[in-house]
C-alpha positions as CSV (number, residue, x, y, z in Angstrom):
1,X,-14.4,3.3,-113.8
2,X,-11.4,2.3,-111.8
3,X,-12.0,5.5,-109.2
4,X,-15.8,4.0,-109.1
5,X,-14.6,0.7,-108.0
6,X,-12.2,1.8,-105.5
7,X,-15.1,4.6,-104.2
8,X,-17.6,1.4,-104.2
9,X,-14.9,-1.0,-102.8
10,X,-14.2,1.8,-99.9
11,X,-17.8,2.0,-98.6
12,X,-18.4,-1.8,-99.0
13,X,-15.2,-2.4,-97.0
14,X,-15.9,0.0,-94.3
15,X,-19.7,-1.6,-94.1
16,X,-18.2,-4.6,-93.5
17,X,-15.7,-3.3,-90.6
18,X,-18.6,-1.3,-89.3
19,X,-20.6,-4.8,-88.6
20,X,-18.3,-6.4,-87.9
21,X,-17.3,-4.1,-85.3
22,X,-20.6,-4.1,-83.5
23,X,-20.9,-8.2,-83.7
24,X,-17.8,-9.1,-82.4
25,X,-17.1,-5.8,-79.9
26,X,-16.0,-6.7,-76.3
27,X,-18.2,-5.3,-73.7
28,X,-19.6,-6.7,-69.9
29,X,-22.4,-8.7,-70.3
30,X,-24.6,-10.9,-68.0
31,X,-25.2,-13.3,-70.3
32,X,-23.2,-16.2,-72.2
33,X,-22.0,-15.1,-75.4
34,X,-23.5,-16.7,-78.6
35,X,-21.0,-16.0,-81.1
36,X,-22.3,-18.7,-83.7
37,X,-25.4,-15.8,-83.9
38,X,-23.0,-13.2,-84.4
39,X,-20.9,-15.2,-87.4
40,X,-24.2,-15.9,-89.2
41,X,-25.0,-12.4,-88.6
42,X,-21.6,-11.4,-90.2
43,X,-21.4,-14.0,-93.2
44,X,-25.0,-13.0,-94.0
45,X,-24.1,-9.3,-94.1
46,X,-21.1,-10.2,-96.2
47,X,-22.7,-12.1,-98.9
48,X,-25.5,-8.9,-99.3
49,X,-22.7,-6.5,-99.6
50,X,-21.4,-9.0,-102.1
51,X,-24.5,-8.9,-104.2
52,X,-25.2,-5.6,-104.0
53,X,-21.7,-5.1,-105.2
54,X,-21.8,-7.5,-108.2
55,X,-25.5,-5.9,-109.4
56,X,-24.3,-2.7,-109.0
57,X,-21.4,-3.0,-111.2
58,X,-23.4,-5.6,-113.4
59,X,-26.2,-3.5,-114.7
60,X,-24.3,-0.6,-114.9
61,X,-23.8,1.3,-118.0
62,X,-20.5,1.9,-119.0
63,X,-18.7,4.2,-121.6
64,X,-16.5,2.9,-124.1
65,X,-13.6,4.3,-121.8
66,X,-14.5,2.3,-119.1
67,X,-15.0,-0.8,-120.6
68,X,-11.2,-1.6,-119.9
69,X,-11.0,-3.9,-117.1
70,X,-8.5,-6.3,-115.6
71,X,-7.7,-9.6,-116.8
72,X,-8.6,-11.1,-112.9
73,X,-11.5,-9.1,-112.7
74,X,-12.9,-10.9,-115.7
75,X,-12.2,-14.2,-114.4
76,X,-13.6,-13.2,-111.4
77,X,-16.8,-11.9,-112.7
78,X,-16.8,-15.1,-115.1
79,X,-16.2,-18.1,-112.5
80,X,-19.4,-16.0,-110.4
81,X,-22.0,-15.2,-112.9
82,X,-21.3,-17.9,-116.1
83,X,-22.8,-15.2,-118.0
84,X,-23.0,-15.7,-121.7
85,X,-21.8,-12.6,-123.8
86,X,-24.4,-10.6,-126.1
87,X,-22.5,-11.8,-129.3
88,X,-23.9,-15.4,-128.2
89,X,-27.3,-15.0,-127.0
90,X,-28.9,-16.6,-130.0
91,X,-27.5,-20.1,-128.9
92,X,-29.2,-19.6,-125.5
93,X,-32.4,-17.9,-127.2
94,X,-35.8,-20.0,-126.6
95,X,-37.5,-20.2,-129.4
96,X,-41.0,-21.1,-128.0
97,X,-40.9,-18.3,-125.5
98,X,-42.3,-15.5,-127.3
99,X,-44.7,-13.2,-125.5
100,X,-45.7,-10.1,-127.7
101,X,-41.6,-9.6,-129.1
102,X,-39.8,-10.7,-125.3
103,X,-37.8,-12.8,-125.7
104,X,-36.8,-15.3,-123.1
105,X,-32.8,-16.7,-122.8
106,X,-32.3,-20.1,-121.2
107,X,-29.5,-18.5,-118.6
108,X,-27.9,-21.0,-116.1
109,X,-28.4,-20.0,-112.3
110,X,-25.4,-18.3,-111.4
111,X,-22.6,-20.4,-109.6
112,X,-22.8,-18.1,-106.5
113,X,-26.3,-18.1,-106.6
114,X,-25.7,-22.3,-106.5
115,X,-23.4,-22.0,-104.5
116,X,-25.2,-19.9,-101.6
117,X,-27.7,-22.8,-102.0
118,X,-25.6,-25.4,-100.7
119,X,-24.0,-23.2,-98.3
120,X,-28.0,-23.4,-97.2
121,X,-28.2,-27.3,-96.9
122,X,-24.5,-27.9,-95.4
123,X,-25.3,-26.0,-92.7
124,X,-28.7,-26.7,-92.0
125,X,-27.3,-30.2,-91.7
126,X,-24.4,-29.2,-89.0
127,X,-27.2,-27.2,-87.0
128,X,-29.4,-30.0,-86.6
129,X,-26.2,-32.1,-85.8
130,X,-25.1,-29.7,-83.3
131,X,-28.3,-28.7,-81.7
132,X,-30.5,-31.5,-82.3
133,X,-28.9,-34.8,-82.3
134,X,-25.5,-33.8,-80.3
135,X,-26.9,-31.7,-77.6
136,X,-23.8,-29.4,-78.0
137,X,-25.6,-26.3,-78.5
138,X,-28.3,-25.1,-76.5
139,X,-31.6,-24.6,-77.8
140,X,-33.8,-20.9,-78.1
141,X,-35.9,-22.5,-75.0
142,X,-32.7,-23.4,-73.1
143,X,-31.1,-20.0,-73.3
144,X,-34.1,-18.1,-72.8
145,X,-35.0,-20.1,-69.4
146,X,-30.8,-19.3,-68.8
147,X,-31.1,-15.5,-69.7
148,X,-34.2,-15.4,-67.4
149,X,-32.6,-17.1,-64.9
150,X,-29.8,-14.8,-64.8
151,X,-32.1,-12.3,-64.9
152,X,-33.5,-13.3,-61.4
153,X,-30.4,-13.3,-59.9
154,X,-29.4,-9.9,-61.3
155,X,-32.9,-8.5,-59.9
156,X,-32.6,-10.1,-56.8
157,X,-29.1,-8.9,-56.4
158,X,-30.2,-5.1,-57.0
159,X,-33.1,-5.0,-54.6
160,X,-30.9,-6.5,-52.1
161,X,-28.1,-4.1,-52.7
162,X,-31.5,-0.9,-52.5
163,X,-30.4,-0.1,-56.4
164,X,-34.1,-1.2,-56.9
165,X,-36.3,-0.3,-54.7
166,X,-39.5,0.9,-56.2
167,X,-43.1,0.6,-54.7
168,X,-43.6,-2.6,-55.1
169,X,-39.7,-4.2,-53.6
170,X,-39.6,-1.0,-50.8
171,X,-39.3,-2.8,-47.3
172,X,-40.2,-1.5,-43.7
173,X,-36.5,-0.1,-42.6
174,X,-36.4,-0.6,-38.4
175,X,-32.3,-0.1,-38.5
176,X,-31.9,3.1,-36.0
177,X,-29.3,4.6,-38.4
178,X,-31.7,4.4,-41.3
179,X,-34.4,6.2,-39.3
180,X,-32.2,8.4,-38.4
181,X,-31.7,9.3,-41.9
182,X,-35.3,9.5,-42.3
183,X,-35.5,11.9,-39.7
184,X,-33.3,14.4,-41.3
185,X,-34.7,14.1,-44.4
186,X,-38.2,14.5,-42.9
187,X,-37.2,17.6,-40.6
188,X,-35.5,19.4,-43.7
189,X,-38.6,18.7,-46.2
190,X,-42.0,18.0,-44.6
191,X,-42.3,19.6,-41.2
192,X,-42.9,22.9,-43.2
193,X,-46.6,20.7,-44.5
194,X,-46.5,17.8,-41.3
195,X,-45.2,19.3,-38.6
196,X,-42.2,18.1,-36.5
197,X,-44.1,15.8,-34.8
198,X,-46.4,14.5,-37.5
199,X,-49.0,15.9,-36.4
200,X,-50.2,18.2,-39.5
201,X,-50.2,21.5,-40.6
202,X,-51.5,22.1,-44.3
203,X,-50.6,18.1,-45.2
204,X,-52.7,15.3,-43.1
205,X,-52.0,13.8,-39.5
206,X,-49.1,10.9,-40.0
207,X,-49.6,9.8,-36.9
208,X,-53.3,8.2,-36.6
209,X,-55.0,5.2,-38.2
210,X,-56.3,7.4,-40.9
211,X,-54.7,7.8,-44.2
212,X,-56.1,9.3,-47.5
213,X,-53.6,7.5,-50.0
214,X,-53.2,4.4,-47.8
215,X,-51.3,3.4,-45.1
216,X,-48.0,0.8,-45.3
217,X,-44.7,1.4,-46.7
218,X,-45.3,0.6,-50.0
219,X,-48.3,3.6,-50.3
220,X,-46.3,5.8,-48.1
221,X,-43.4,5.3,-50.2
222,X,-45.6,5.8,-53.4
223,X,-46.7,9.1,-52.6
224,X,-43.3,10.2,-51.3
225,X,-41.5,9.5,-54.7
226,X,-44.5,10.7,-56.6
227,X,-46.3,13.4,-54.7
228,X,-49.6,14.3,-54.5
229,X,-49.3,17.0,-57.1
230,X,-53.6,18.3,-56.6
231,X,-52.8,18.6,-53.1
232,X,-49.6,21.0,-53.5
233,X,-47.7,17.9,-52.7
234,X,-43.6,17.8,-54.8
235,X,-42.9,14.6,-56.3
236,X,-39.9,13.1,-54.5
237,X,-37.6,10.8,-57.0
238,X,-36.6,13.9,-58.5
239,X,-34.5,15.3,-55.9
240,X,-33.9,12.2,-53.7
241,X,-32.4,8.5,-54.4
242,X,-34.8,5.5,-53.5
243,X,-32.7,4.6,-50.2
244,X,-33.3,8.3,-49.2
245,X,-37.3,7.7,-50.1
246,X,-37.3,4.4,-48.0
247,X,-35.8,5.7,-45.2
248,X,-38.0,8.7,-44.9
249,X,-41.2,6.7,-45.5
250,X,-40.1,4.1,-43.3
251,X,-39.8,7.0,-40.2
252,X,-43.2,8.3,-41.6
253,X,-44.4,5.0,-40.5
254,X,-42.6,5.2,-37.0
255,X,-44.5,8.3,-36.1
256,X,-47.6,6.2,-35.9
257,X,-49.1,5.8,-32.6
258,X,-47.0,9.2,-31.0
259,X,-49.2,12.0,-29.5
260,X,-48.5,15.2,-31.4
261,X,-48.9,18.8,-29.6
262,X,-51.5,19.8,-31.8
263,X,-52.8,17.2,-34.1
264,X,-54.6,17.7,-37.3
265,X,-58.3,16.3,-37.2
266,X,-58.4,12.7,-39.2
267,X,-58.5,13.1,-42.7
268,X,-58.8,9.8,-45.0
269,X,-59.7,6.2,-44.0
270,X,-58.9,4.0,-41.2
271,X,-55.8,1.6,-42.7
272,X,-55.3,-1.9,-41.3
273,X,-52.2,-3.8,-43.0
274,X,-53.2,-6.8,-44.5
Protein backbone atom coordinates (compact mmCIF):
# COMPACT_ATOMS: atom_id res chain seq x y z
CA UNK A 1 0.00 0.00 0.00
CA UNK A 2 2.60 2.41 1.08
CA UNK A 3 4.64 1.91 -2.49
CA UNK A 4 0.97 2.60 -4.08
CA UNK A 5 0.70 5.83 -2.31
CA UNK A 6 4.08 7.15 -2.95
CA UNK A 7 3.60 5.78 -6.96
CA UNK A 8 0.10 7.70 -6.82
CA UNK A 9 1.56 10.71 -4.80
CA UNK A 10 4.56 10.83 -7.51
CA UNK A 11 2.28 11.16 -10.65
CA UNK A 12 -0.23 13.49 -8.81
CA UNK A 13 2.71 15.74 -7.85
CA UNK A 14 4.39 15.86 -11.11
CA UNK A 15 0.75 16.66 -12.71
CA UNK A 16 0.61 19.39 -10.66
CA UNK A 17 4.26 20.77 -11.52
CA UNK A 18 3.50 19.96 -15.07
CA UNK A 19 0.50 22.66 -14.96
CA UNK A 20 1.74 24.53 -13.15
CA UNK A 21 4.61 24.87 -15.32
CA UNK A 22 2.71 25.82 -18.44
CA UNK A 23 0.34 28.43 -16.46
CA UNK A 24 2.81 30.33 -14.90
CA UNK A 25 5.90 29.86 -17.64
CA UNK A 26 7.74 33.19 -18.69
CA UNK A 27 7.61 33.74 -22.32
CA UNK A 28 7.23 37.28 -24.72
CA UNK A 29 3.92 38.10 -25.18
CA UNK A 30 1.94 41.03 -26.86
CA UNK A 31 -0.52 41.01 -24.60
CA UNK A 32 -1.13 41.89 -20.71
CA UNK A 33 -0.84 39.03 -18.61
CA UNK A 34 -4.02 37.72 -16.75
CA UNK A 35 -2.66 35.76 -14.03
CA UNK A 36 -5.94 35.71 -11.96
CA UNK A 37 -7.07 33.16 -15.20
CA UNK A 38 -4.06 31.21 -14.73
CA UNK A 39 -4.49 30.84 -10.59
CA UNK A 40 -8.18 29.65 -11.18
CA UNK A 41 -6.81 27.53 -13.80
CA UNK A 42 -4.17 26.01 -11.25
CA UNK A 43 -6.42 25.83 -8.01
CA UNK A 44 -9.06 24.16 -10.27
CA UNK A 45 -6.54 21.60 -11.52
CA UNK A 46 -5.41 21.10 -7.96
CA UNK A 47 -8.66 20.31 -6.31
CA UNK A 48 -9.43 17.50 -9.39
CA UNK A 49 -6.12 15.84 -8.75
CA UNK A 50 -7.26 16.07 -5.15
CA UNK A 51 -10.42 14.12 -5.84
CA UNK A 52 -9.30 11.91 -8.11
CA UNK A 53 -6.73 11.11 -5.46
CA UNK A 54 -9.09 10.65 -2.45
CA UNK A 55 -11.70 8.22 -4.83
CA UNK A 56 -9.02 6.45 -5.92
CA UNK A 57 -7.69 5.49 -2.68
CA UNK A 58 -11.37 5.46 -1.25
CA UNK A 59 -13.02 2.74 -3.27
CA UNK A 60 -10.14 0.83 -3.51
CA UNK A 61 -9.99 -2.64 -2.24
CA UNK A 62 -7.44 -3.36 0.06
CA UNK A 63 -5.82 -6.63 1.58
CA UNK A 64 -5.78 -7.23 5.13
CA UNK A 65 -1.92 -6.21 4.80
CA UNK A 66 -2.59 -3.01 3.59
CA UNK A 67 -5.03 -1.99 5.81
CA UNK A 68 -2.29 -0.53 8.11
CA UNK A 69 -2.17 3.15 7.75
CA UNK A 70 -0.86 6.12 9.51
CA UNK A 71 -2.35 7.67 12.42
CA UNK A 72 -2.34 11.43 10.30
CA UNK A 73 -3.58 9.78 7.37
CA UNK A 74 -6.62 8.77 9.22
CA UNK A 75 -7.28 12.04 10.56
CA UNK A 76 -6.76 13.34 7.35
CA UNK A 77 -9.07 11.19 5.58
CA UNK A 78 -11.57 11.69 8.62
CA UNK A 79 -11.64 15.68 8.91
CA UNK A 80 -12.26 15.33 4.68
CA UNK A 81 -14.82 12.79 4.18
CA UNK A 82 -16.87 12.43 7.90
CA UNK A 83 -17.42 9.01 6.75
CA UNK A 84 -19.15 6.77 9.14
CA UNK A 85 -17.48 3.27 9.52
CA UNK A 86 -19.38 0.00 8.39
CA UNK A 87 -19.68 -1.18 12.11
CA UNK A 88 -22.14 1.96 12.41
CA UNK A 89 -24.16 2.08 9.41
CA UNK A 90 -27.36 0.97 11.01
CA UNK A 91 -27.58 4.37 13.01
CA UNK A 92 -27.40 6.19 9.62
CA UNK A 93 -29.67 3.42 7.87
CA UNK A 94 -33.17 4.92 6.53
CA UNK A 95 -35.65 2.93 7.30
CA UNK A 96 -38.33 4.17 4.72
CA UNK A 97 -35.89 3.94 1.82
CA UNK A 98 -36.26 0.61 0.65
CA UNK A 99 -36.32 -0.11 -3.10
CA UNK A 100 -36.41 -3.90 -3.91
CA UNK A 101 -33.50 -4.78 -0.79
CA UNK A 102 -31.19 -1.13 -1.54
CA UNK A 103 -30.87 0.26 1.06
CA UNK A 104 -30.28 3.98 1.38
CA UNK A 105 -27.78 5.65 4.29
CA UNK A 106 -28.47 9.19 5.34
CA UNK A 107 -24.54 10.18 4.71
CA UNK A 108 -23.55 13.90 5.41
CA UNK A 109 -22.09 15.81 2.32
CA UNK A 110 -18.53 15.54 2.73
CA UNK A 111 -16.74 18.66 4.47
CA UNK A 112 -14.51 19.18 1.27
CA UNK A 113 -17.31 18.74 -0.84
CA UNK A 114 -18.93 21.88 1.62
CA UNK A 115 -16.28 23.27 1.66
CA UNK A 116 -15.54 23.63 -2.24
CA UNK A 117 -19.11 25.13 -2.09
CA UNK A 118 -18.23 28.10 -0.20
CA UNK A 119 -15.00 28.40 -1.80
CA UNK A 120 -17.81 28.90 -4.88
CA UNK A 121 -19.77 31.83 -3.19
CA UNK A 122 -16.70 33.70 -1.52
CA UNK A 123 -15.30 34.12 -4.60
CA UNK A 124 -18.09 34.76 -6.78
CA UNK A 125 -18.59 37.52 -4.32
CA UNK A 126 -14.86 39.09 -4.72
CA UNK A 127 -15.29 38.78 -8.56
CA UNK A 128 -18.25 40.80 -8.80
CA UNK A 129 -16.45 43.14 -6.23
CA UNK A 130 -13.50 43.37 -8.34
CA UNK A 131 -14.87 43.40 -11.73
CA UNK A 132 -18.25 44.80 -11.29
CA UNK A 133 -18.71 47.23 -8.62
CA UNK A 134 -14.75 48.37 -8.29
CA UNK A 135 -13.80 48.57 -11.86
CA UNK A 136 -10.35 47.05 -10.84
CA UNK A 137 -10.38 44.31 -13.31
CA UNK A 138 -11.17 44.59 -16.70
CA UNK A 139 -14.04 42.94 -18.21
CA UNK A 140 -14.03 39.85 -21.22
CA UNK A 141 -15.32 42.99 -23.65
CA UNK A 142 -12.55 45.24 -22.35
CA UNK A 143 -9.67 42.88 -23.00
CA UNK A 144 -10.85 41.59 -26.08
CA UNK A 145 -11.30 45.25 -27.66
CA UNK A 146 -7.40 45.63 -25.84
CA UNK A 147 -6.06 42.27 -27.38
CA UNK A 148 -7.60 43.46 -30.76
CA UNK A 149 -6.26 46.64 -30.42
CA UNK A 150 -2.88 45.34 -29.96
CA UNK A 151 -3.43 43.33 -32.55
CA UNK A 152 -3.78 46.29 -35.09
CA UNK A 153 -0.80 47.67 -34.05
CA UNK A 154 1.21 44.44 -34.31
CA UNK A 155 -0.30 44.08 -38.01
CA UNK A 156 0.30 47.36 -38.90
CA UNK A 157 3.76 47.22 -37.69
CA UNK A 158 4.51 44.01 -39.86
CA UNK A 159 3.28 45.24 -43.13
CA UNK A 160 5.10 48.35 -42.57
CA UNK A 161 8.34 46.56 -41.68
CA UNK A 162 7.34 44.04 -45.54
CA UNK A 163 7.14 40.92 -42.91
CA UNK A 164 3.51 40.93 -44.29
CA UNK A 165 3.08 41.57 -47.43
CA UNK A 166 0.62 39.27 -49.08
CA UNK A 167 -1.81 40.11 -52.03
CA UNK A 168 -3.93 42.08 -50.50
CA UNK A 169 -1.15 44.64 -48.19
CA UNK A 170 1.57 44.40 -51.48
CA UNK A 171 2.22 48.21 -52.50
CA UNK A 172 3.50 49.66 -55.87
CA UNK A 173 7.47 49.89 -55.00
CA UNK A 174 8.92 53.21 -57.22
CA UNK A 175 12.31 53.23 -54.88
CA UNK A 176 15.10 52.76 -57.81
CA UNK A 177 17.07 50.35 -55.55
CA UNK A 178 13.98 48.12 -55.13
CA UNK A 179 13.48 47.99 -58.93
CA UNK A 180 16.68 47.32 -59.26
CA UNK A 181 16.23 44.35 -57.25
CA UNK A 182 13.34 43.48 -59.29
CA UNK A 183 15.35 43.63 -62.21
CA UNK A 184 17.68 41.03 -61.19
CA UNK A 185 15.27 38.81 -60.04
CA UNK A 186 13.36 39.22 -63.26
CA UNK A 187 16.51 38.78 -65.57
CA UNK A 188 17.62 35.58 -63.60
CA UNK A 189 13.85 33.93 -63.68
CA UNK A 190 11.46 35.13 -66.30
CA UNK A 191 13.33 36.31 -69.38
CA UNK A 192 13.78 32.58 -70.26
CA UNK A 193 9.25 32.80 -70.65
CA UNK A 194 9.09 37.06 -70.97
CA UNK A 195 11.80 38.07 -72.56
CA UNK A 196 14.33 40.76 -71.45
CA UNK A 197 12.42 43.31 -72.46
CA UNK A 198 8.92 42.13 -71.53
CA UNK A 199 7.93 41.59 -74.51
CA UNK A 200 7.07 37.70 -74.55
CA UNK A 201 8.33 34.57 -75.58
CA UNK A 202 6.21 31.38 -74.40
CA UNK A 203 4.56 33.69 -71.23
CA UNK A 204 2.28 36.84 -72.43
CA UNK A 205 3.46 40.60 -73.39
CA UNK A 206 4.05 42.51 -69.88
CA UNK A 207 4.29 45.44 -71.53
CA UNK A 208 0.69 46.37 -73.12
CA UNK A 209 -2.65 47.16 -71.71
CA UNK A 210 -3.65 43.60 -71.92
CA UNK A 211 -3.46 41.18 -69.17
CA UNK A 212 -5.00 37.59 -68.76
CA UNK A 213 -4.86 37.41 -64.78
CA UNK A 214 -5.27 41.20 -64.39
CA UNK A 215 -3.28 43.99 -64.31
CA UNK A 216 -2.08 46.01 -60.85
CA UNK A 217 0.34 45.02 -58.30
CA UNK A 218 -1.80 43.18 -56.30
CA UNK A 219 -2.76 40.54 -59.38
CA UNK A 220 0.72 40.72 -60.62
CA UNK A 221 1.97 39.99 -57.31
CA UNK A 222 -0.74 37.11 -56.97
CA UNK A 223 0.37 35.24 -59.88
CA UNK A 224 4.05 35.72 -59.13
CA UNK A 225 3.88 34.08 -55.56
CA UNK A 226 1.35 31.62 -56.92
CA UNK A 227 1.99 30.78 -60.48
CA UNK A 228 -0.03 29.93 -63.03
CA UNK A 229 0.54 26.24 -62.74
CA UNK A 230 -1.93 25.21 -66.28
CA UNK A 231 0.16 27.58 -68.06
CA UNK A 232 3.65 25.94 -67.10
CA UNK A 233 3.92 28.87 -64.82
CA UNK A 234 6.25 27.96 -61.04
CA UNK A 235 4.67 29.20 -58.08
CA UNK A 236 6.94 31.86 -56.59
CA UNK A 237 6.66 31.98 -52.47
CA UNK A 238 8.47 28.88 -52.46
CA UNK A 239 11.73 30.00 -53.55
CA UNK A 240 11.58 33.75 -52.94
CA UNK A 241 10.58 35.99 -49.73
CA UNK A 242 7.54 38.50 -50.15
CA UNK A 243 9.95 41.65 -50.49
CA UNK A 244 11.70 39.73 -53.34
CA UNK A 245 7.98 39.07 -54.92
CA UNK A 246 7.14 42.87 -54.52
CA UNK A 247 10.01 44.05 -55.93
CA UNK A 248 9.89 41.93 -59.00
CA UNK A 249 6.09 42.56 -59.55
CA UNK A 250 6.49 46.02 -58.87
CA UNK A 251 9.29 46.24 -62.08
CA UNK A 252 6.84 43.93 -63.93
CA UNK A 253 4.63 46.90 -63.72
CA UNK A 254 7.41 49.42 -64.80
CA UNK A 255 7.82 47.63 -68.12
CA UNK A 256 4.41 48.88 -69.03
CA UNK A 257 4.29 51.35 -71.73
CA UNK A 258 8.22 50.32 -73.18
CA UNK A 259 8.41 49.14 -76.86
CA UNK A 260 9.92 45.59 -76.89
CA UNK A 261 12.04 44.31 -80.08
CA UNK A 262 9.67 41.77 -80.80
CA UNK A 263 6.52 41.89 -78.92
CA UNK A 264 4.15 39.04 -78.31
CA UNK A 265 0.66 39.69 -79.96
CA UNK A 266 -2.05 40.83 -76.95
CA UNK A 267 -3.26 38.03 -75.09
CA UNK A 268 -5.96 38.74 -72.26
CA UNK A 269 -8.11 41.86 -71.55
CA UNK A 270 -7.49 45.44 -71.62
CA UNK A 271 -6.81 46.41 -67.56
CA UNK A 272 -7.61 49.88 -66.34
CA UNK A 273 -6.79 50.42 -62.43
CA UNK A 274 -9.66 51.35 -60.66
Amino acid sequence: MKNILNSFSVKVLFAILFFSGILFAAGESDYPENYYDKVAIFLVIVIILGFLALAYFEGRQKPVAEKKKSVLWEKIKQFLTRSTPIEKEDEILLVDHNYDGIRELDNRIPPWFSGLFYATIIFSVWYMIYYHVTGSGPLQEQEYAEEVRLAEIKKAELIKSGALINEETVTLMTDPSVLNEGKEIYNKNCVACHAADGGGLVGPNLTDDYWIHGGGIKNVFKVIKYGVTNKGMLAWQNQLNPNQMQAVASYVISLHGIKPANPKAPEGEIWKEQ
